[in-house]
C-alpha positions as a LaTeX table, in Angstrom:
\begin{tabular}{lrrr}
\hline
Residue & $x$ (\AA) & $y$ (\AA) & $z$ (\AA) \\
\hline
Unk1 & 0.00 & 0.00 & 0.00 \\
Unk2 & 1.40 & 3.14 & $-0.68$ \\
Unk3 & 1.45 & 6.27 & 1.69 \\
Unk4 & 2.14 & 10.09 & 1.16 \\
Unk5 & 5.72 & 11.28 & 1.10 \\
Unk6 & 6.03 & 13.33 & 4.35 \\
Unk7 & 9.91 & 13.38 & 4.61 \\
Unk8 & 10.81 & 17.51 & 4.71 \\
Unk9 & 12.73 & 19.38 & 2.83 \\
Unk10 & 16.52 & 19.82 & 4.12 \\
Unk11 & 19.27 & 22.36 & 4.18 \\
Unk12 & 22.94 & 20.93 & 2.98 \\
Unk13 & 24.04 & 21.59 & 7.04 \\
Unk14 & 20.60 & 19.42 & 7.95 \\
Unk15 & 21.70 & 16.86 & 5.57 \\
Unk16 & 25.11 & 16.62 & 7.13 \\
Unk17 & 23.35 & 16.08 & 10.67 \\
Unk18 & 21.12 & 13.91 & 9.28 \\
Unk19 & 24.22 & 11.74 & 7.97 \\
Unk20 & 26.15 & 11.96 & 11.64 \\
Unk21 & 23.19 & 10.78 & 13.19 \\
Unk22 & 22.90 & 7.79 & 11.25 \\
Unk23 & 26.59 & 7.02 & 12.52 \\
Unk24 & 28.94 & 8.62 & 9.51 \\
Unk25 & 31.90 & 10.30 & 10.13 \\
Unk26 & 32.23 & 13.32 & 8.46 \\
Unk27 & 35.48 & 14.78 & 9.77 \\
Unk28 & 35.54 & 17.89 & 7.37 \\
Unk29 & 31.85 & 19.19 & 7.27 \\
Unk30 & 32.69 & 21.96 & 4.76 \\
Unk31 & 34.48 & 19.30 & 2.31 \\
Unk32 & 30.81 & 17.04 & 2.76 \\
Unk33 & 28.92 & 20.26 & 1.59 \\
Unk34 & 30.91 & 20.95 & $-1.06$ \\
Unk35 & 30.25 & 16.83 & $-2.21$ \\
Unk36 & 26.37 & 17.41 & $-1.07$ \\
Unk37 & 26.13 & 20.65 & $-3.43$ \\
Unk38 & 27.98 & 19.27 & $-6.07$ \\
Unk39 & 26.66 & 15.76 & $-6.58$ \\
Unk40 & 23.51 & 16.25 & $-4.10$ \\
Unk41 & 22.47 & 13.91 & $-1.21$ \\
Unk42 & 20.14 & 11.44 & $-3.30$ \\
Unk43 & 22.86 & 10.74 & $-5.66$ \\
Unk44 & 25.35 & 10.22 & $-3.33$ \\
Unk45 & 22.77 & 8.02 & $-1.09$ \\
Unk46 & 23.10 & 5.08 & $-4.52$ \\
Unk47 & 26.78 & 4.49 & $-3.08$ \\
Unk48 & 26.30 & 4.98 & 0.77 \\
Unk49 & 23.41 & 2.58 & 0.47 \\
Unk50 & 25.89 & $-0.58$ & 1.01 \\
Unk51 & 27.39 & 0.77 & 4.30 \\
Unk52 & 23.98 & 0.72 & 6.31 \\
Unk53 & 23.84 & $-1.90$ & 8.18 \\
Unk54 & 21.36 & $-4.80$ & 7.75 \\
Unk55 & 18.91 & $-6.07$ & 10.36 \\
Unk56 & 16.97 & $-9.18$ & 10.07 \\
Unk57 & 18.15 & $-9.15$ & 6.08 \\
Unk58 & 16.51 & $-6.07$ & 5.76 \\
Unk59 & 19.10 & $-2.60$ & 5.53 \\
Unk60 & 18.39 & $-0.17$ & 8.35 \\
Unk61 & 18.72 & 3.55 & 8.11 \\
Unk62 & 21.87 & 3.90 & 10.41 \\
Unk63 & 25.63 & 3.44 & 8.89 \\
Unk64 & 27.95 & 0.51 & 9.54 \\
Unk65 & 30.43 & 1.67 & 12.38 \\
Unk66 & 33.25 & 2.85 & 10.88 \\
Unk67 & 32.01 & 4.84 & 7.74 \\
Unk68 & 33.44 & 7.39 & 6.61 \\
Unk69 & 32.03 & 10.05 & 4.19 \\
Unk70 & 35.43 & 10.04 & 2.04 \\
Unk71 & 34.15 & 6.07 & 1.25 \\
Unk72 & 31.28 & 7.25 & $-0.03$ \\
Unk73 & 33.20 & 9.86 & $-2.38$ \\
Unk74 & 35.86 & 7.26 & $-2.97$ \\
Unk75 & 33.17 & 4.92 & $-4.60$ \\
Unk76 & 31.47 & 7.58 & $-5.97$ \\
Unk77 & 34.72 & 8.83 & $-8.11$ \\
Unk78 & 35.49 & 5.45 & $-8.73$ \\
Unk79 & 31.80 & 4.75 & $-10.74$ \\
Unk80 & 32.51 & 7.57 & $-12.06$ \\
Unk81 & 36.17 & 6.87 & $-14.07$ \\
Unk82 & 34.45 & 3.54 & $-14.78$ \\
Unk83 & 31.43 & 5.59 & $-16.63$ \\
Unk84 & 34.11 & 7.27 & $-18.50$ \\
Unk85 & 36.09 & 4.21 & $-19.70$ \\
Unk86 & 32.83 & 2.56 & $-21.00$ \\
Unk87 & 31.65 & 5.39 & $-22.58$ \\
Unk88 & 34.85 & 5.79 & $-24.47$ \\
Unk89 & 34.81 & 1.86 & $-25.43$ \\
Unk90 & 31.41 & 1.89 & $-26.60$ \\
Unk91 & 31.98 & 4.55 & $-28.91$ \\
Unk92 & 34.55 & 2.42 & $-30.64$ \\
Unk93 & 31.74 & $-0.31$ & $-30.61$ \\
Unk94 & 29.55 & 1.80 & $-32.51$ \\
Unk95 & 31.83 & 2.94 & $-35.23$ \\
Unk96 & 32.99 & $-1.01$ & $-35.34$ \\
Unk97 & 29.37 & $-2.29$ & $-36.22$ \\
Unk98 & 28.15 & 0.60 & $-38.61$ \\
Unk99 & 30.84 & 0.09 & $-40.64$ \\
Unk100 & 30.72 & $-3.89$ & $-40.50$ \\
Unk101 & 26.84 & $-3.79$ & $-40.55$ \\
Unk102 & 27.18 & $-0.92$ & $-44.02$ \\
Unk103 & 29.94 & $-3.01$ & $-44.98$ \\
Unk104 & 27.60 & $-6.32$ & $-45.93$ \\
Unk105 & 24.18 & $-4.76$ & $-46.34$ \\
Unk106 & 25.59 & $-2.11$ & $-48.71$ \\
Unk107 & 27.67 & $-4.69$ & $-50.82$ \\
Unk108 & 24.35 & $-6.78$ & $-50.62$ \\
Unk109 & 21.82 & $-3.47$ & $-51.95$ \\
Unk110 & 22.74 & 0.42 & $-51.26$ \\
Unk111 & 19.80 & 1.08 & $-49.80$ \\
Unk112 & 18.95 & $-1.88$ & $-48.23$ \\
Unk113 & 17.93 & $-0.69$ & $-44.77$ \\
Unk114 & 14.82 & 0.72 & $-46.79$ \\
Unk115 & 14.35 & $-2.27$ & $-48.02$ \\
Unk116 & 12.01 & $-4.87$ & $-46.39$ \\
Unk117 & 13.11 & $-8.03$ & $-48.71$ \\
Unk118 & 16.49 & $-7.65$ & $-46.43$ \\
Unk119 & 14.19 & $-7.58$ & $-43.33$ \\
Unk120 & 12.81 & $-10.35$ & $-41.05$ \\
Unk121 & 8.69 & $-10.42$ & $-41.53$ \\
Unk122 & 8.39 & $-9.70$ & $-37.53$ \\
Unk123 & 10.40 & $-6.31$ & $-38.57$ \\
Unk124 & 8.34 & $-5.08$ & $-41.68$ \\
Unk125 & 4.54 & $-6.81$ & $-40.90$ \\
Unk126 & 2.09 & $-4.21$ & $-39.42$ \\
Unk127 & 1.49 & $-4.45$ & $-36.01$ \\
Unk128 & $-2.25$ & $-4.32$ & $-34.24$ \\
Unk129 & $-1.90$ & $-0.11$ & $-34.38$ \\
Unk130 & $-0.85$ & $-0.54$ & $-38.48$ \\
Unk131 & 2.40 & 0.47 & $-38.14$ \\
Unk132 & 5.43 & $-1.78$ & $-38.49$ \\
Unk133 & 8.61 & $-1.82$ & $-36.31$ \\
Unk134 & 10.62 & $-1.19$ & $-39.29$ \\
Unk135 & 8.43 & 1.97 & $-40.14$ \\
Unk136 & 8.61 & 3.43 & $-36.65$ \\
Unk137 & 12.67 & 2.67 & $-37.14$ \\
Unk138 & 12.23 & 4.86 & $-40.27$ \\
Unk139 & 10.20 & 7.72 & $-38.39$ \\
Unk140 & 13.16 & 7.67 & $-35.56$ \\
Unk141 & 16.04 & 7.91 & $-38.80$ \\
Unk142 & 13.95 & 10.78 & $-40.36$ \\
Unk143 & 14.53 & 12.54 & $-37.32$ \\
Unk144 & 18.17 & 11.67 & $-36.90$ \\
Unk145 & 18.47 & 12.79 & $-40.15$ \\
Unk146 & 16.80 & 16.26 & $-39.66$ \\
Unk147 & 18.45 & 16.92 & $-36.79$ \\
Unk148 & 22.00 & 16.55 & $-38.38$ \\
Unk149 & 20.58 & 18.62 & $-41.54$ \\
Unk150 & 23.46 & 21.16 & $-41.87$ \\
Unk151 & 26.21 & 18.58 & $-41.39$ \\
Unk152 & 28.46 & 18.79 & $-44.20$ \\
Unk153 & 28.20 & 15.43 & $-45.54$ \\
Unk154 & 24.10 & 15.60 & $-45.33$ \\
Unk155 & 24.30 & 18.76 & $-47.59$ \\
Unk156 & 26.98 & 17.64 & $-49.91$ \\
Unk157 & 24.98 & 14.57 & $-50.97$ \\
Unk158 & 21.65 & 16.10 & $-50.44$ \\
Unk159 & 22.92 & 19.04 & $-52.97$ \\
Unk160 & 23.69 & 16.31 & $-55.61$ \\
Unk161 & 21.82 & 13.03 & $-55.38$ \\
Unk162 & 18.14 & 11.97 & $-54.57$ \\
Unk163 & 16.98 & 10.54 & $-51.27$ \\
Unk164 & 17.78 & 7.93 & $-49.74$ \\
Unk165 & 21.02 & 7.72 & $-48.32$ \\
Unk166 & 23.45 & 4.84 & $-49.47$ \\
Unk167 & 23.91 & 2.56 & $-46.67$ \\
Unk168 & 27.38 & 3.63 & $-45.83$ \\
Unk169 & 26.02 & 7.20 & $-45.53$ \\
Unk170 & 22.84 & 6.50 & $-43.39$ \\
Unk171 & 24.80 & 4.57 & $-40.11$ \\
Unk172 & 26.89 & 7.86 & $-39.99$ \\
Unk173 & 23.16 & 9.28 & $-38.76$ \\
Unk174 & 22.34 & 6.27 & $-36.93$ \\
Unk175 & 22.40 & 6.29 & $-32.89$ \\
Unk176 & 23.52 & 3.35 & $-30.86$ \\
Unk177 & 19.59 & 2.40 & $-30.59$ \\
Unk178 & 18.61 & 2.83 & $-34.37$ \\
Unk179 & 21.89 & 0.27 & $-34.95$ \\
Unk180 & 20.83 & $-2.19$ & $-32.40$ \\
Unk181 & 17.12 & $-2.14$ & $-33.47$ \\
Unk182 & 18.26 & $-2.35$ & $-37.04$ \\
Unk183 & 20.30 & $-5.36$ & $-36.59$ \\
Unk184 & 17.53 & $-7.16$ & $-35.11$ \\
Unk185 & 15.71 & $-6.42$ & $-37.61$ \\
Unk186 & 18.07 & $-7.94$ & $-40.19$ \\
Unk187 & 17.03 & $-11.40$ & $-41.69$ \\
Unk188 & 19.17 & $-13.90$ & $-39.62$ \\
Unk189 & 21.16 & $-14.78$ & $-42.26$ \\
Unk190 & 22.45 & $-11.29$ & $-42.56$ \\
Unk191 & 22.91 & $-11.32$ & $-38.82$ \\
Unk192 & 25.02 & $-14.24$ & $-39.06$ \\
Unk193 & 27.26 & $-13.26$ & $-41.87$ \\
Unk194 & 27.94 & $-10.07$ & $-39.59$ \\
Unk195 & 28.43 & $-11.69$ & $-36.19$ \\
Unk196 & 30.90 & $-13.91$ & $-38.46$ \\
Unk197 & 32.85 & $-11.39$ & $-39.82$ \\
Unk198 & 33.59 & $-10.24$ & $-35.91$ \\
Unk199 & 34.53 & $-14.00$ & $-34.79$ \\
Unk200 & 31.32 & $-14.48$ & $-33.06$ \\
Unk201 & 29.69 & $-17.83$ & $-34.49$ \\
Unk202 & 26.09 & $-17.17$ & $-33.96$ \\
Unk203 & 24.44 & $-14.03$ & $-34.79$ \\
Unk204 & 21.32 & $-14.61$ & $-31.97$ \\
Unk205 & 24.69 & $-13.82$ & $-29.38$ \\
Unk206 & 25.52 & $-10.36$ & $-31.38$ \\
Unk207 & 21.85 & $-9.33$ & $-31.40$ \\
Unk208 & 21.77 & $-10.26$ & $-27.52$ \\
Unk209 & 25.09 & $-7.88$ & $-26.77$ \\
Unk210 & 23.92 & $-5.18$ & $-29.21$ \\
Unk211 & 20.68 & $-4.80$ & $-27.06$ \\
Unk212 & 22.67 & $-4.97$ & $-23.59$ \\
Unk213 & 25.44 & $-2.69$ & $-24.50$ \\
Unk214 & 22.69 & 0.02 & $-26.00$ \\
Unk215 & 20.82 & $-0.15$ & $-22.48$ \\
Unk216 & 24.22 & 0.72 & $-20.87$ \\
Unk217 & 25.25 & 3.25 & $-23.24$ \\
Unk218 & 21.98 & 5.25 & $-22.48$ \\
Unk219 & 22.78 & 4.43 & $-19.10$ \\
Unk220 & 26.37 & 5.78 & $-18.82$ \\
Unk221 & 24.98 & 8.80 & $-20.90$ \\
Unk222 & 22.86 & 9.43 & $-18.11$ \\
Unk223 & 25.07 & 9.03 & $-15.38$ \\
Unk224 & 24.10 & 5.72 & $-13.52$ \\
Unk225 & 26.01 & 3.99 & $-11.08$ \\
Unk226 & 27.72 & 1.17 & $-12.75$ \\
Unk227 & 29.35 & $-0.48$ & $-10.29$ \\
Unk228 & 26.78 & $-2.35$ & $-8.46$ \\
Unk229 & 23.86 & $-1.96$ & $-10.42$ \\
Unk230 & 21.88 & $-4.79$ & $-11.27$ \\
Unk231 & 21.34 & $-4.92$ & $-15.07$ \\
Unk232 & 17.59 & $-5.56$ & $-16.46$ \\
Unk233 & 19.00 & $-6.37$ & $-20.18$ \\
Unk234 & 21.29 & $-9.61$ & $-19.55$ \\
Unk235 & 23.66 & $-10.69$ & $-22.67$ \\
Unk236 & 23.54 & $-14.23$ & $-24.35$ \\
Unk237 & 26.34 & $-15.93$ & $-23.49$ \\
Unk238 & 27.87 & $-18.67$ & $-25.76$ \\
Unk239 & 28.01 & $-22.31$ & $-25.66$ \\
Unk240 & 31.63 & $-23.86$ & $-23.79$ \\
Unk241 & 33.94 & $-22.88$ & $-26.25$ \\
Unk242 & 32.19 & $-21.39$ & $-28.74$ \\
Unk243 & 34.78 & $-18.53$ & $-28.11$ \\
Unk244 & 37.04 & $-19.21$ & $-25.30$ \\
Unk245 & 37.72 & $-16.18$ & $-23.99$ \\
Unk246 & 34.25 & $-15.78$ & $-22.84$ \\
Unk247 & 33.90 & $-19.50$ & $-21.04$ \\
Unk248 & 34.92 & $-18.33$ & $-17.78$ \\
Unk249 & 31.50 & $-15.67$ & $-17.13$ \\
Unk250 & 29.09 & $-17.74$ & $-15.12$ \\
Unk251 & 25.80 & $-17.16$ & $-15.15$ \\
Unk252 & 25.39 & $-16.21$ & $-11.63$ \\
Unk253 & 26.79 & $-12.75$ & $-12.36$ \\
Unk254 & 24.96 & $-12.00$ & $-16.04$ \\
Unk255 & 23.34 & $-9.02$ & $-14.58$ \\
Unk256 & 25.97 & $-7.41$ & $-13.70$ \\
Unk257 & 28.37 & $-5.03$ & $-15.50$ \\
Unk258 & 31.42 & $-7.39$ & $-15.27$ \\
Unk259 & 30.13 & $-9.69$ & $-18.77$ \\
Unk260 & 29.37 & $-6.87$ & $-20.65$ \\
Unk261 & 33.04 & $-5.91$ & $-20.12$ \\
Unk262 & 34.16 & $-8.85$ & $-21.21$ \\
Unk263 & 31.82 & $-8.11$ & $-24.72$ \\
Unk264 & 33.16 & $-4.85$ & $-24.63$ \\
Unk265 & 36.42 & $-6.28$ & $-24.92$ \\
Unk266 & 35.89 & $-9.32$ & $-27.46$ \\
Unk267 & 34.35 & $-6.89$ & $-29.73$ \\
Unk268 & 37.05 & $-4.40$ & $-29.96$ \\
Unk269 & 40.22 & $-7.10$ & $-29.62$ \\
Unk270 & 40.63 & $-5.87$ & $-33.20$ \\
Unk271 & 40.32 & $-2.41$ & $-32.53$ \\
Unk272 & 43.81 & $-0.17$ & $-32.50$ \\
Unk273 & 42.67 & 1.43 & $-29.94$ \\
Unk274 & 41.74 & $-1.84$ & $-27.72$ \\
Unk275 & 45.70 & $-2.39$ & $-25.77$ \\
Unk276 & 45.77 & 1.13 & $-24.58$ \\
Unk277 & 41.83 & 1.01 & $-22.99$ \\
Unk278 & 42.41 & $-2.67$ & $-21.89$ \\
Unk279 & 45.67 & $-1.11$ & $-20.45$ \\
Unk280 & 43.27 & 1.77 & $-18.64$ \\
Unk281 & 40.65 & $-0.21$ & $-17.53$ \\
Unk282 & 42.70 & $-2.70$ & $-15.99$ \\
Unk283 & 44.77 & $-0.16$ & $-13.82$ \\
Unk284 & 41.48 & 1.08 & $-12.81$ \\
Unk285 & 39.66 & $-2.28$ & $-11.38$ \\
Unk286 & 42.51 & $-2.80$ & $-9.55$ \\
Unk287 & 42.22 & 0.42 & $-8.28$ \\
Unk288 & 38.83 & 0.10 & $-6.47$ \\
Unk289 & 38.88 & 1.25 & $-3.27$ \\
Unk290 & 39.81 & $-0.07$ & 0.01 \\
Unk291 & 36.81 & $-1.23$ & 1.53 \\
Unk292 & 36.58 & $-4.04$ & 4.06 \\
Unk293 & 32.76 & $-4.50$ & 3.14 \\
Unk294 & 32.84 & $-3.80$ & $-0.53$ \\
Unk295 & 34.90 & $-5.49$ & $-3.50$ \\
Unk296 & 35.01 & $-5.59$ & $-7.39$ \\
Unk297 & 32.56 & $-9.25$ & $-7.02$ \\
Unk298 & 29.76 & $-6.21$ & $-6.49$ \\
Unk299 & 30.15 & $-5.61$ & $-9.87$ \\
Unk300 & 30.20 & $-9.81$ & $-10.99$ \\
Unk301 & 34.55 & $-9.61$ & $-11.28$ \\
Unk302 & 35.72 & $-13.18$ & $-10.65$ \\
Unk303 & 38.88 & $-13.26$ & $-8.10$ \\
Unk304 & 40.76 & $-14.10$ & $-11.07$ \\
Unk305 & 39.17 & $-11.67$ & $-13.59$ \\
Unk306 & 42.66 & $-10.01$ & $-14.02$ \\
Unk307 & 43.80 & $-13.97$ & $-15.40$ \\
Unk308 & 41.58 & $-14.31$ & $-18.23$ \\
Unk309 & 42.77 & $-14.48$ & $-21.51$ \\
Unk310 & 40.49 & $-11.20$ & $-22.64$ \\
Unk311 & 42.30 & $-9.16$ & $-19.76$ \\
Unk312 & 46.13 & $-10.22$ & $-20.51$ \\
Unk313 & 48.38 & $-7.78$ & $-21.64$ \\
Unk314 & 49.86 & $-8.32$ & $-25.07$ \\
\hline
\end{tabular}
């Protein structure tokens, strides 16, 4: 049953009290208000959720002795680095699969994305309301495509050729979630000559990642905690062996951000840029902070993460 919201309103010295009463220390009150201004209380309450202690299995409101408000910003800074690494890998994963999806669909027709013979029947057939998924991805390009009007490459075709874009044109104006929606819209024997050409043997498993990795790209974008956060959109994992570097991920931690690394990192092994993030990310897991209650396992890591094959250093 739900009740009215009668909690009041407080000031950034209330909230401070309100923190030492639940048992935090907070040695330097004017570095806490600065934290409480600049990231605000509810945010920072995500990460300081973990150090309440827990009563009957149930978490209290009061803090686990020995908490300190620099833990809090410790995790906190922490998420945050993460955010930034996966933000920056998924960006390669983007560019990666418009090129390899234009690559094949554009050597197969230029303008096959508009194109329904390309497309599974679930994609193109008219739903109950008359309108198909692949027309509603068509609305959602339009608008990509208006928005980015006055880019140079829209006007320079624009100013010589008809409508529609060749393929290789039309992913530049695609978003993370017009690419993911497209590819499972794809025929599957289009999907599988593209999870193919990235060593992935079944397309169903590329279709799976694409929708995970677009959840936690909108995520990131939006500045959600990462570390412990428990992941609606779980990835396909493959068969024992089907790629090796991925037999390790047990399914007790699929929702969790720790497999979608791992994707992260199979999909751009090929990727120049992949050493020198692999390099960064590393450095940074092993840099979570000391915490005699937390660990990197929050996040699904294995003891031995750093072991794997996908993690070694070349």
């Amino acid at each position: 049953m739900q009740i009215a919201y009668t909690k009041p309103h407080l000031s950034y010295t209330e909230q401070i009290d309100l923190l030492r009463f639940r048992g935090m220390n907070i040695p330097e009150a004017d570095q806490a208000m600065l934290a409480l201004k600049n990231i605000g209380y509810y945010r920072l309450s995500g990460y300081s959720y973990s150090f309440r202690e827990t009563i009957s299995g149930t978490r209290g409101e009061n803090f686990i002795p020995g908490t300190n408000f620099d833990d809090i910003l410790n995790l906190y800074f922490f998420d945050k680095k993460l955010r930034t690494l996966l933000f920056d890998a998924m960006e390669c994963v983007e560019i990666n699969m418009r090129v390899a999806i234009a690559h094949l669909m554009g050597s197969v027709k230029n303008f096959s994305y508009d194109n329904p013979f390309f497309l599974s029947p679930k994609f193109t057939s008219d739903a109950n309301n008359g309108t198909s998924l692949h027309k509603k991805w068509l609305d959602k390009f339009d608008k990509n495509v208006q928005r980015h009007k006055n880019e140079y490459y829209v006007t320079h075709y624009q100013s010589k050729y008809n409508l529609p874009f060749p393929m290789w044109i039309a992913v530049q104006l695609w978003d993370f979630g017009l690419l993911s929606h497209f590819f499972s819209g794809l025929k599957p024997n289009y999907q599988q000559q593209v999870a193919l050409g990235l060593a992935i043997p079944k397309g169903i498993y590329l279709q799976s990642w694409l929708h995970c990795l677009n959840d936690i790209r909108n995520l990131v974008a939006h500045h959600y905690r990462m570390w412990n956060h428990n992941f609606a959109t779980q990835p396909k994992l493959p068969g024992k062996g089907e790629i090796t570097q991925l037999d390790h991920l047990k399914l007790g931690a699929i929702n969790k951000i720790y497999p979608c690394c791992c994707i992260i990192a199979y999909l751009l092994k090929d990727n120049p840029f992949f050493n020198k993030w692999r390099g960064s990310f590393n450095s940074h897991i092993r840099a979570f902070p000391n915490l005699s209650i937390l660990s990197i396992s929050d996040m699904g890591f294995p003891f031995d993460w750093d072991k794997q094959s996908i993690w070694k250093m070349e």
